[in-house]
C-alpha positions, 0 to 999 in steps of 0.5 A: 462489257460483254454480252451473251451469244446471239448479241452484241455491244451497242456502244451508242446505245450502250446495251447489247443487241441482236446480231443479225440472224444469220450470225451465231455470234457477232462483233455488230450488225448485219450478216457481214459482222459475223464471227460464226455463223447460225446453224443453217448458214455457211460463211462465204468470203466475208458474209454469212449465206444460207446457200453458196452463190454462183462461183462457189462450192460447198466445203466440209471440214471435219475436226474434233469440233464436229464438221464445219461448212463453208463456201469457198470461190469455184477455180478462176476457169469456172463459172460454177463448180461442185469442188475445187480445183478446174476438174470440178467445173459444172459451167463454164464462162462464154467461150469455153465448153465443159469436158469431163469436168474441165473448162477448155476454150470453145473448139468453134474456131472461125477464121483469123481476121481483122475484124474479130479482136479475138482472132483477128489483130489480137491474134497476129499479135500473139503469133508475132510474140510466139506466145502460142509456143511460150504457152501465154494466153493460149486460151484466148487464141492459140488454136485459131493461130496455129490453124492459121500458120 
């Protein structure tokens, strides 16, 4: 059976309904069954949202359809971003300060000890292994190891 735009097939009920509002078309209910989404909505991973979350940025497409928007997830190494790639960070996770952009490890470094994990018998581990020198996990520790010999 086919149904008009806007609306979908029901087969238990066996009529077609509303899809969700969010949706220009869909394949069922709820905003996670869009195919498109309705004009105001911009299609995040697998949903269709009004604005994009924390995590994501605003993405424009141009083709001879006209410009098509969406949300696409921020770089792993931010926390939110205004663009792709690690230079467009606009917020960094805890334990990383933003530079022009980029998310770098905080530069507060502290003592290695053994009673921080992080720069304590994490760190010893790290320096054992020369992942400093291998550049594995250099984010986490490296500087304080370094600064500890």
């Amino acid at each position: 059976m086919t149904c008009d735009p806007g609306t979908y097939y029901n087969g238990h009920r066996r009529t077609c309904e509303l899809c969700h509002r969010a949706c220009a078309t869909c394949a069922g209910t709820g905003m996670e069954a869009c195919n498109k989404c309705a004009e105001g909505y911009f299609l995040e991973e697998w949903r269709c949202v009004s604005t994009c979350s924390v995590g994501y940025y605003m993405y424009e497409q141009t083709s001879d359809k006209g410009d098509i928007k969406s949300c696409r997830k921020c770089d792993h190494s931010c926390y939110a971003c205004t663009g792709p790639g690690e230079t467009n960070c606009s917020t960094c996770v805890n334990g990383y300060n933003l530079e022009a952009g980029v998310c770098v490890v905080s530069t507060i470094c502290k003592d290695a000890n053994e009673e921080s994990w992080a720069e304590g018998s994490f760190c010893v581990l790290v320096k054992k292994n020369n992942l400093c020198q291998r550049k594995v996990l250099q984010q986490l520790c490296c500087r304080t190891c370094s600064l500890k010999g």
